[in-house]
Every structure is written in structure tokens, then in C-alpha cells.
C-alpha positions as CSV (number, residue, x, y, z in Angstrom):
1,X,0.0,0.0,0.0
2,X,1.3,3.2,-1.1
3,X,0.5,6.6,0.7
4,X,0.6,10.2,-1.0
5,X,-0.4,13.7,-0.6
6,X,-2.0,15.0,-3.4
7,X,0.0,18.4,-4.6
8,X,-2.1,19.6,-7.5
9,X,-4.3,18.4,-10.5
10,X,-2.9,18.0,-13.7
11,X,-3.7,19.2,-17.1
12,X,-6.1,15.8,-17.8
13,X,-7.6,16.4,-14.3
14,X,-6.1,13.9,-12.0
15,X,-4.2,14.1,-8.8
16,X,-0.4,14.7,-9.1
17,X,1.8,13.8,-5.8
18,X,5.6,13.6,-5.6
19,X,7.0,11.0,-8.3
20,X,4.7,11.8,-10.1
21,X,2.4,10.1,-9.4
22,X,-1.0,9.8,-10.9
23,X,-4.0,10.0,-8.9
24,X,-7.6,9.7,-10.7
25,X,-10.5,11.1,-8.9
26,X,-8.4,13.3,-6.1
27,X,-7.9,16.9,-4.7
28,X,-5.0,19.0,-4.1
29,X,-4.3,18.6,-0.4
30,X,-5.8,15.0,0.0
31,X,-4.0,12.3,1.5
32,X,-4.9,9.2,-0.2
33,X,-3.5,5.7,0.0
34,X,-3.6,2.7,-3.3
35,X,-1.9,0.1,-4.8
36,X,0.7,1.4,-6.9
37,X,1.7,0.5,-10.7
38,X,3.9,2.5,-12.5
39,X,3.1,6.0,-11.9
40,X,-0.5,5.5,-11.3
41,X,-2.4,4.7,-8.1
42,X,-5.4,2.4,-8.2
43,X,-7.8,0.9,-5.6
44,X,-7.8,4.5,-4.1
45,X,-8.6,5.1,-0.5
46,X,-9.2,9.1,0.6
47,X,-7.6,9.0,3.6
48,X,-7.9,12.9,4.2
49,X,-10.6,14.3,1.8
50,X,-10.4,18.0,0.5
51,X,-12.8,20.4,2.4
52,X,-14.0,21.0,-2.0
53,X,-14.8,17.3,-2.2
54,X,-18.3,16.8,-3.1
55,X,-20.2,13.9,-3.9
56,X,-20.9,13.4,-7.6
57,X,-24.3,14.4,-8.5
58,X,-23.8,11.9,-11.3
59,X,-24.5,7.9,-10.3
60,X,-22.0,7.1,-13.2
61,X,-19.2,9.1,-12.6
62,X,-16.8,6.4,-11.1
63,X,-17.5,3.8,-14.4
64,X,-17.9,6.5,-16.9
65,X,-14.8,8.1,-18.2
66,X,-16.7,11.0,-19.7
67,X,-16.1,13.3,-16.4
68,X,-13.1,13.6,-14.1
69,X,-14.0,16.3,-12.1
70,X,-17.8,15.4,-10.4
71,X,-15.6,15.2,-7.3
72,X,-14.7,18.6,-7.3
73,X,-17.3,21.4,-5.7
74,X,-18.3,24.1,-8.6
75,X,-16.2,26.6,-7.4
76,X,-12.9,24.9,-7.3
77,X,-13.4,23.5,-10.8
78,X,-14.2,27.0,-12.0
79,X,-10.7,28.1,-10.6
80,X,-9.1,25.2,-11.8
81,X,-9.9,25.7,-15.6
82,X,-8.9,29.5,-14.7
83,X,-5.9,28.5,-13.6
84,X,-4.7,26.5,-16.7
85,X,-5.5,29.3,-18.1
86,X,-3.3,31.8,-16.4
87,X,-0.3,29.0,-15.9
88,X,-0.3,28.9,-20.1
89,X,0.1,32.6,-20.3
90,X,2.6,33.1,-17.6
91,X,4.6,30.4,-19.3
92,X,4.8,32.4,-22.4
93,X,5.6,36.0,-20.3
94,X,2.4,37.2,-21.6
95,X,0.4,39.3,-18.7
96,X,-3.2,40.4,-19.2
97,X,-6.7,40.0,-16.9
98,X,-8.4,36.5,-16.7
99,X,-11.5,37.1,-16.0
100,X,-13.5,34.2,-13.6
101,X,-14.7,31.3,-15.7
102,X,-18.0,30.9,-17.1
103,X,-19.7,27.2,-16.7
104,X,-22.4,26.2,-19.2
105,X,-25.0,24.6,-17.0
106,X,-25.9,20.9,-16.6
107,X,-28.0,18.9,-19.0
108,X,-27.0,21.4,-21.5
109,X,-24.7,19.5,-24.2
110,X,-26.7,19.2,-27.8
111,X,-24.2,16.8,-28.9
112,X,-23.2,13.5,-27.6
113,X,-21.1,10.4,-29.5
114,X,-22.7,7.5,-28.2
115,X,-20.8,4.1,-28.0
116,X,-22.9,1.2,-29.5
117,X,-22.2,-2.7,-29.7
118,X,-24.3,-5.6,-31.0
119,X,-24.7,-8.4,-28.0
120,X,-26.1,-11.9,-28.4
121,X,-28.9,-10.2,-26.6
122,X,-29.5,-7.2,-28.1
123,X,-27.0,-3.9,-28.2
124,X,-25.0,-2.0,-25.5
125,X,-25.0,1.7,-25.9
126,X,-23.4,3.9,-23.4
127,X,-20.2,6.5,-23.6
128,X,-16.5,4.5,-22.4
129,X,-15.4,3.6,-19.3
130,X,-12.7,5.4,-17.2
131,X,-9.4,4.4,-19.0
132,X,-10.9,2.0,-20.8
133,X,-12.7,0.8,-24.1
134,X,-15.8,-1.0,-22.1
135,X,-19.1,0.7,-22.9
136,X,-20.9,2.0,-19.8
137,X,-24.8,2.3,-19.7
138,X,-25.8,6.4,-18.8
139,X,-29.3,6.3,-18.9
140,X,-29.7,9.3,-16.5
141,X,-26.1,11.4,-17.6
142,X,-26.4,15.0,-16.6
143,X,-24.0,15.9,-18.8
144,X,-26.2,16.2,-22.2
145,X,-29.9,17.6,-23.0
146,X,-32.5,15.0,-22.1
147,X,-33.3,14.8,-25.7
148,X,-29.9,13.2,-26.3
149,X,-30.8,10.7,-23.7
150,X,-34.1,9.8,-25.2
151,X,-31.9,9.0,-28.1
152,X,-29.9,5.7,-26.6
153,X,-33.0,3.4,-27.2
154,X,-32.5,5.1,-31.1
155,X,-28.7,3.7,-30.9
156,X,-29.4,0.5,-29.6
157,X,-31.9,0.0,-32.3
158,X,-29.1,0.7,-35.3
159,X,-26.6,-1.6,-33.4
160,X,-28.8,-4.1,-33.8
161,X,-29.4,-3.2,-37.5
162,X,-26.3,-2.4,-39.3
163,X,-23.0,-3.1,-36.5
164,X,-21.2,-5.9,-36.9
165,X,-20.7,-8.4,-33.6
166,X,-16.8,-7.4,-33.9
167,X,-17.4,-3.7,-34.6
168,X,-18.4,-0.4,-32.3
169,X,-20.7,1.8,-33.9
170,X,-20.2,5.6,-33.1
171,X,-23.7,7.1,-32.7
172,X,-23.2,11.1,-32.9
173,X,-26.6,12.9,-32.1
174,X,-26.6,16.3,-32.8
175,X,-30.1,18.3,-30.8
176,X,-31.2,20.4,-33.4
177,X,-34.5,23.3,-34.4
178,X,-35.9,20.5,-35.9
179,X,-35.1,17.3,-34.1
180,X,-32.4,15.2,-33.7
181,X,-29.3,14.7,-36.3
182,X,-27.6,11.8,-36.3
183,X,-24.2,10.4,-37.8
184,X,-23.4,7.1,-37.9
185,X,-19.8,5.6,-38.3
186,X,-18.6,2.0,-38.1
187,X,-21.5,0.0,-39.3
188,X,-21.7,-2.7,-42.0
189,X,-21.3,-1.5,-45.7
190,X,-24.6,-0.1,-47.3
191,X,-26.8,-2.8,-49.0
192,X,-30.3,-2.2,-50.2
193,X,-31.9,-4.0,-47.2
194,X,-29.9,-2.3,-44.8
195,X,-30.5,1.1,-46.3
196,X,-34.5,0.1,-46.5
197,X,-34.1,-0.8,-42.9
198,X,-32.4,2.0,-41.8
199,X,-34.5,4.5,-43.6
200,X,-37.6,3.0,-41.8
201,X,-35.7,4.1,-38.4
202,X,-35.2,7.0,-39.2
203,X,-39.4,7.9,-40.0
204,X,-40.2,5.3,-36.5
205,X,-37.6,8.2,-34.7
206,X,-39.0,11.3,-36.6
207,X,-35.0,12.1,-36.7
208,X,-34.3,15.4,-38.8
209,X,-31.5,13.6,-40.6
210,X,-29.8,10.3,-40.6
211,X,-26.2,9.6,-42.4
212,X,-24.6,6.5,-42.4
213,X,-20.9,6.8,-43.2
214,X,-21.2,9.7,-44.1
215,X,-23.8,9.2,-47.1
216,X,-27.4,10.1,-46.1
217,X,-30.1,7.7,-45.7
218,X,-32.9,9.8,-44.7
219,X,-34.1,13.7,-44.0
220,X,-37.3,14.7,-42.8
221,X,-36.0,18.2,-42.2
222,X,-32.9,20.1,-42.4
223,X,-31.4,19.8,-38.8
224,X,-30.8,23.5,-38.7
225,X,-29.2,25.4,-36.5
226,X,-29.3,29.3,-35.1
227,X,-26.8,31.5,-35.6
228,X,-27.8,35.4,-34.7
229,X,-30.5,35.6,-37.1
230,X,-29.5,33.2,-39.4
231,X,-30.6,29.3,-39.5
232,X,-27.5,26.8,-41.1
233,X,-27.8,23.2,-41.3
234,X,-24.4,21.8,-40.6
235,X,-22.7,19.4,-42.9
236,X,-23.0,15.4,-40.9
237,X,-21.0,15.5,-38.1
238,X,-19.4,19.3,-38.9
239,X,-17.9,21.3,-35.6
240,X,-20.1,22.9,-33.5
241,X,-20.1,24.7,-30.1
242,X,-21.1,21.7,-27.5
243,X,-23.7,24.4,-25.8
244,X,-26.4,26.9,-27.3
245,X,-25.1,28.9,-23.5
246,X,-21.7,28.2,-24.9
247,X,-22.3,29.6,-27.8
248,X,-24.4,32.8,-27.3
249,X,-21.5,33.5,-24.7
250,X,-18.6,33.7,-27.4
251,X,-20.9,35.0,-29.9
252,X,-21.3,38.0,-27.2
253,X,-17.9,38.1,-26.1
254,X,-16.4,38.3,-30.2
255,X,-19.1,40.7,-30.9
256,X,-17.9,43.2,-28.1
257,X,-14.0,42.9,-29.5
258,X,-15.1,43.8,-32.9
259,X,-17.2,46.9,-32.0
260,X,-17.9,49.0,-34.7
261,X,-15.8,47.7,-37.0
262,X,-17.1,47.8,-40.5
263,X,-15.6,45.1,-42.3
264,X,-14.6,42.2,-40.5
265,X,-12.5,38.5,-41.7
266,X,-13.8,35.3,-40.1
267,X,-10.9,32.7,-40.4
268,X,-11.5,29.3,-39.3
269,X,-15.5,30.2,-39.9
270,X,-16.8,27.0,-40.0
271,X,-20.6,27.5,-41.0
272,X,-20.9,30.7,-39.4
273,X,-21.1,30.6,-35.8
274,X,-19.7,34.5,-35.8
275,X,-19.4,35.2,-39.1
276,X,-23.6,35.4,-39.3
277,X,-24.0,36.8,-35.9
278,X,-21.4,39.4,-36.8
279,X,-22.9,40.2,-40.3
280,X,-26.3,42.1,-38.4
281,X,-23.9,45.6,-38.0
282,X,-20.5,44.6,-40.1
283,X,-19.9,43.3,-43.4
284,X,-17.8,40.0,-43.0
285,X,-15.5,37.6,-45.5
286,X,-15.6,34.1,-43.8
287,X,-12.5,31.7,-44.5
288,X,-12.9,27.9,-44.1
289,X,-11.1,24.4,-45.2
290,X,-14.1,22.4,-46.0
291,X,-16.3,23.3,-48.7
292,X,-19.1,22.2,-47.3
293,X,-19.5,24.0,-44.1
294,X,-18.5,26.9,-46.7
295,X,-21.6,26.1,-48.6
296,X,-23.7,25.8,-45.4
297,X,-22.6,29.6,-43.8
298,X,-23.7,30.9,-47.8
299,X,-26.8,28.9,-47.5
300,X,-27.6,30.2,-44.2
301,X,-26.4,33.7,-44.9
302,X,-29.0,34.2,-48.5
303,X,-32.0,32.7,-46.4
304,X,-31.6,35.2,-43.9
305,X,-32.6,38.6,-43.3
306,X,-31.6,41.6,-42.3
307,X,-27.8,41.2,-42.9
308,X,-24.9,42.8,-44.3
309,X,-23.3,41.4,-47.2
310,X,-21.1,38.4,-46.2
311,X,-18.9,36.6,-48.5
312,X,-17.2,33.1,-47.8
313,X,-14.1,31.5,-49.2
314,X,-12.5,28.1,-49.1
315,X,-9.2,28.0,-48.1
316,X,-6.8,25.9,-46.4
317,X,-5.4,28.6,-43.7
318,X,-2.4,25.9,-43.0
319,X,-1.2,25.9,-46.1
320,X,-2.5,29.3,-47.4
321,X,-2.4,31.8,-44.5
322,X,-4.2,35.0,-45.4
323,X,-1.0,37.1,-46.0
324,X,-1.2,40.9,-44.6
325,X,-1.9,42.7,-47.8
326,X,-5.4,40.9,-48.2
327,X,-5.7,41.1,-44.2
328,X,-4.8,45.1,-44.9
329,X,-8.4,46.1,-45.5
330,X,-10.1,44.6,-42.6
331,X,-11.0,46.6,-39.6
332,X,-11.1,43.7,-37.3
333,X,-10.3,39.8,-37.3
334,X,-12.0,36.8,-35.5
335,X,-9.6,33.7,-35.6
336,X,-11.1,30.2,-34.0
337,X,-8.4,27.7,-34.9
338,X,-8.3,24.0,-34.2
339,X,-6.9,23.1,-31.1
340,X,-3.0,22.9,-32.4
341,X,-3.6,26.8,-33.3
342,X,-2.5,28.6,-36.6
343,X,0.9,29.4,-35.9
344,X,1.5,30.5,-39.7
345,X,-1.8,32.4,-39.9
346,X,-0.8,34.2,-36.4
347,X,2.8,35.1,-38.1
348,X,1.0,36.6,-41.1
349,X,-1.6,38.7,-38.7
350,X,1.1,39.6,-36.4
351,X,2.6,42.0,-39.5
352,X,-0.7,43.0,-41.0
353,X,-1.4,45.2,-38.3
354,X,-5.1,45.1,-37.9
355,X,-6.8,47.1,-35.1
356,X,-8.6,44.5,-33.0
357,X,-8.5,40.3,-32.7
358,X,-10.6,38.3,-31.4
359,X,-8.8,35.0,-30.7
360,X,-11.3,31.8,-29.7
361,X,-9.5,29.2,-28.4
362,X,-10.0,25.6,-27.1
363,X,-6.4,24.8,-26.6
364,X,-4.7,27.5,-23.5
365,X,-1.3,26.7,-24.7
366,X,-1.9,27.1,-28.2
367,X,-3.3,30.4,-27.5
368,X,-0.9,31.4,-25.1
369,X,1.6,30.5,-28.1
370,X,-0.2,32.8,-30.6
371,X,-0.5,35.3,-27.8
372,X,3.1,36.0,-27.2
373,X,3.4,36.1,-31.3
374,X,0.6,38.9,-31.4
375,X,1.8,40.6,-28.2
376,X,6.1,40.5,-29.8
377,X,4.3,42.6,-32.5
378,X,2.9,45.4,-30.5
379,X,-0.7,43.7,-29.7
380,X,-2.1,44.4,-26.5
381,X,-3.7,41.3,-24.6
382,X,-6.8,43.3,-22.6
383,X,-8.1,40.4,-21.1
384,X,-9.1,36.9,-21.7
385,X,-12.4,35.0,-20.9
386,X,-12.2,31.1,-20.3
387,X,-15.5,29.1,-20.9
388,X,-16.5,25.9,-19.8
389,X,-18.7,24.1,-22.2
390,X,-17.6,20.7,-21.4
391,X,-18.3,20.8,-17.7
392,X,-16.7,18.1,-15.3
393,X,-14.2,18.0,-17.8
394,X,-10.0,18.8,-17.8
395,X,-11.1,20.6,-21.2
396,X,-11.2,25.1,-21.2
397,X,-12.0,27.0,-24.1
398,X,-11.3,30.8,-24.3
399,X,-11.4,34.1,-26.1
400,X,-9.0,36.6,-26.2
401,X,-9.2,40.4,-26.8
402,X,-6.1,41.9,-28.8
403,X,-5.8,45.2,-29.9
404,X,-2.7,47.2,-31.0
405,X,-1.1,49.3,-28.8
406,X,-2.2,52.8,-30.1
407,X,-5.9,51.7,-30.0
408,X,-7.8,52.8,-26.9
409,X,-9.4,50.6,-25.1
């Protein structure tokens, strides 16, 4: 039996003690005691619990691996994911305001990947298990809107109909205006039966959309989404903020960093989560990879009204960073890279010299990265704004307001 006191959580959420060692499930100060194997304790006893223990509200949280942090009272977890954030900047000798986090609220995630296996039985649908690639049963998860857990008898259903008894299915179900979106990977190759069968699922579940690989089997509606006063229906599967709060928060918090900037460039758009929102009082030119959330932010953009005139563009901003002539005649930029940043995008904006940035983030070191780039090049950093969408989670997202150092504040 091994004994430890618990010095501080790590960047995936678990306890870290002297070694290190690896403590799942425990609280800076704790004194807890285990059977150790390599660097990780198991069969964990809380000798002296944390006065910010809590008791999960969740009755899966020790089997399910989809939280780490139910253990944890509101508030610490809140400082926590404010603290990765600050430890990122500090790292990179950049100094600014971190304002408190923001928590989306329980039952609030519109998209869940479900886990889905045929049984001699019947199917087994459920998220994984802590560390492991078990499916666990969450009939009553608080993490995702009850509509998504309505869903699970939906997934057990195409188990049964098109996985294979060797194969997981992923089951992605997407909460949208007009019902639920689904995406289906890792089932048996499309035959006419299974497609017939499938099809018939989809009308018994009144789903907006069903895709099976990627190629559509059925839509009863589009599966649109808001964005400002547009609607978009997302490509199968496309990105999407985890929470409507989560999104109306960053939509808010870009939309305050722009200010009355005319003409605005959207890179990373996706299908329009800002770019729409931001079109009401600016004109915007949206930059994406895929084509077809390109086609979905122009789709949602000519059905709307009310809004200025926004253009969108496909381009790979890896390999073709917007270079600072063409980012010359914006008045403000919104960037929301993936989470290994844009490190030759940042480079190119760093010289172009445009007044005001808004930086969304889901990776703090990334950003902190691109920070110190921005801030090297006369940006100011006035203050930063983490978010927690995925809550119980290790995972922070964040937005970042940069202006240049002769524009007041």
C-alpha cells in the first residue's frame, strides 16, 4: 500500500503527488493511499478528503470516463480551468486579466457520440469507461440535454441493425430546431436491405437527418441550427459549439472585441457561428477548409434577413495563410483555430497590423503560443475570458481580446 499527498491536479484532471504520481478522482491537499503501478495509483482510498470534495451528482461518474472532475465542488473547478489558463500565459511571459470562468449549466450539451455494440442479446450503448474501451450504460447522464438521452434506445436500435458483432458503432446525435441529427460511423457496408431498414428508423424516430458513413439515408427536415438571425444546417457531423449557453457566450464576447468595425475576416468560420452573428452591423468575409460548411454559412447567410453582405471563401489557412496585404483592408479579425492553433496564420496577422482580434481558443497553450506572437508585435492582450462548455471536464475554451497598442481601449 502506497501513501501520498495530493500536490495539484494535472492538465487531464487527476491528482499529481511527488514522483509523479497519478492519482484519478483526487484533490490537491488530500492524503490518499492505493496500490501502486507504475506512476498511477489504483484501488484509491481518501484517507484525508479535500474540504472541495463533493459527492458526484452523477450515479455514473466512477465507471464513466466522460467526467473527471464530479468530485470537485463548482467553485474549485471554475478556478481550476482558470488556472490552466493563467499558468499557459505566464509560461509564455504574456500578462493580461483572466477574467472568472463561465460554466455552461448541466444537462445542456446538444451533442453526444454515443458508443454502440451488438450483443447476443441485443445492443449496449453507453459512452467508455474510465481508461478503458468497455461501454458503460448512462441512462440518467447529466452531462447532455434530455433529448440526447431519449436518443440511446435510437442507438441500440441501429446496433442491432447495421453493427457488426466485432465492430463499435459511433452514434453522434446532434439536438437540433428540428429534431435530432444523427451520424453514424462504423457499421456494416450499405446494401439495399440495410439502407431500407435504416430508412424505416429513421421515419419510426421522426430524426431530422440520418447519415450512415457519411452518405445520407434519410431527412425529414434540415437539422438547422441558429446562428444570430440566421438558421445553417451543418454538414454530418461538422464542428459545433457543445452548448447553445456556450455559444451565445462567445458570440457575445467576439461581438464586443469587434465593436464598430465595419468590415470584418472570419478565419476558421466553420458554418458561421460568428461570421452570421457578426454580419447584423458589419460586413464579414468568412475563410474555411471544407467546402461544405462553406456552402452551409452561404446557405444560411441568402436565407436570412436583415444582414450585411457576407462573402465566404474556401481556403486551407495551414497551407494558405491570409497574408497581410489581403488582411490590410479589414477593420477587425476573428480567428477560432483548431486546437494545435494557426501558428503561420498568427505570423501573417502579427505584421498585418489590424486594429482589434478576437482569438477563440479551445487549446490554452496554443493560445498562449499565438498570444506571445501577437503581443512580440505590439498587440495588446486586454483580457481573456475562459468558458467551460464541457463541464466536469479537464477541457477550457477561451477568447482573447487583442488590440494594437495605439488603440484605446
Amino acid at each position: 500500500m502506497t501513501t501520498v499527498i495530493i500536490e495539484r491536479l494535472g492538465q487531464q484532471g487527476d491528482g499529481v503527488a511527488p514522483g509523479p504520481i497519478y492519482v484519478p478522482m483526487a484533490l490537491p491537499g488530500e492524503e490518499v493511499s492505493g496500490t501502486l503501478i507504475g506512476n498511477m495509483l489504483s484501488d484509491i482510498r481518501i484517507e484525508r478528503p479535500s474540504d472541495q470534495r463533493v459527492s458526484a451528482p452523477c450515479p455514473h461518474f466512477r465507471s464513466c470516463g466522460g467526467c473527471q472532475l464530479q468530485h470537485a465542488d463548482a467553485a474549485f473547478v471554475a478556478d481550476f480551468k482558470r488556472g490552466i489558463v493563467v499558468t499557459a500565459l505566464d509560461v509564455q511571459g504574456v500578462a493580461t486579466q483572466v477574467r472568472p470562468t463561465i460554466t455552461s449549466p448541466d444537462k445542456s450539451r446538444r451533442r453526444a457520440s454515443f458508443a454502440a455494440r451488438r450483443t447476443k442479446k441485443g445492443a449496449l450503448v453507453g459512452f467508455h469507461g474510465r481508461r478503458s474501451d468497455a461501454i458503460v450504460p448512462v441512462p440518467s447522464c447529466i452531462l447532455v440535454t434530455p433529448a440526447l438521452i431519449a436518443a440511446q434506445p435510437l442507438a441500440e436500435a441501429l446496433a442491432m441493425t447495421g453493427a457488426s458483432r466485432k465492430a463499435e458503432l459511433s452514434v453522434m446525435v446532434t439536438s437540433s430546431m428540428d429534431g435530432l441529427d444523427v451520424a453514424v460511423s462504423g457499421g456494416k457496408p450499405l446494401d439495399g436491405p440495410l439502407r431500407i431498414a435504416l430508412a424505416a428508423l429513421c421515419e419510426t424516430h421522426r430524426l431530422a437527418r440520418l447519415t450512415w458513413d457519411d452518405e445520407l439515408i434519410g431527412m425529414r427536415h434540415p437539422p438547422m441550427q441558429p446562428m444570430g438571425k440566421a438558421r445553417v444546417t451543418p454538414p454530418p457531423g461538422s464542428f459545433l459549439q457543445a452548448t447553445e449557453h456556450g455559444q451565445r457566450v462567445l458570440t457575445d464576447l467576439v461581438t464586443e472585441i469587434v465593436g464598430d468595425a465595419k468590415t470584418v475576416a472570419d478565419l476558421f468560420a466553420g458554418c458561421g457561428t460568428f461570421a452570421l452573428p457578426l454580419a447584423e452591423h458589419a460586413e464579414v468575409h468568412a475563410y474555411e477548409g471544407a467546402s461544405s460548411m462553406v456552402q452551409a454559412l452561404d446557405g444560411g447567410w441568402r436565407q436570412a434577413q436583415g444582414l450585411k453582405r457576407v462573402t465566404s471563401e474556401t481556403r486551407d489557412l495551414f497551407q494558405r495563410p491570409l497574408m497581410p496585404d489581403e488582411l490590410a483592408r479589414f477593420d477587425a479579425v476573428v480567428i477560432d483555430p483548431p486546437r494545435a492553433g494557426a501558428i503561420a496564420q498568427i505570423a501573417e496577422l502579427a505584421q498585418a497590423r489590424v486594429p482589434r482580434i478576437a482569438h477563440v481558443s479551445c487549446n490554452p497553450q496554443t493560445f498562449a503560443r499565438d498570444a506571445k506572437t501577437l503581443s512580440d508585435a505590439g498587440y495588446i492582450l486586454d483580457w481573456v475570458q475562459p468558458l467551460d462548455q464541457f463541464r466536469w471536464s479537464a477541457h477550457v475554451e477561451l477568447v482573447g481580446a487583442f488590440r494594437l497598442s495605439h488603440i484605446s481601449a
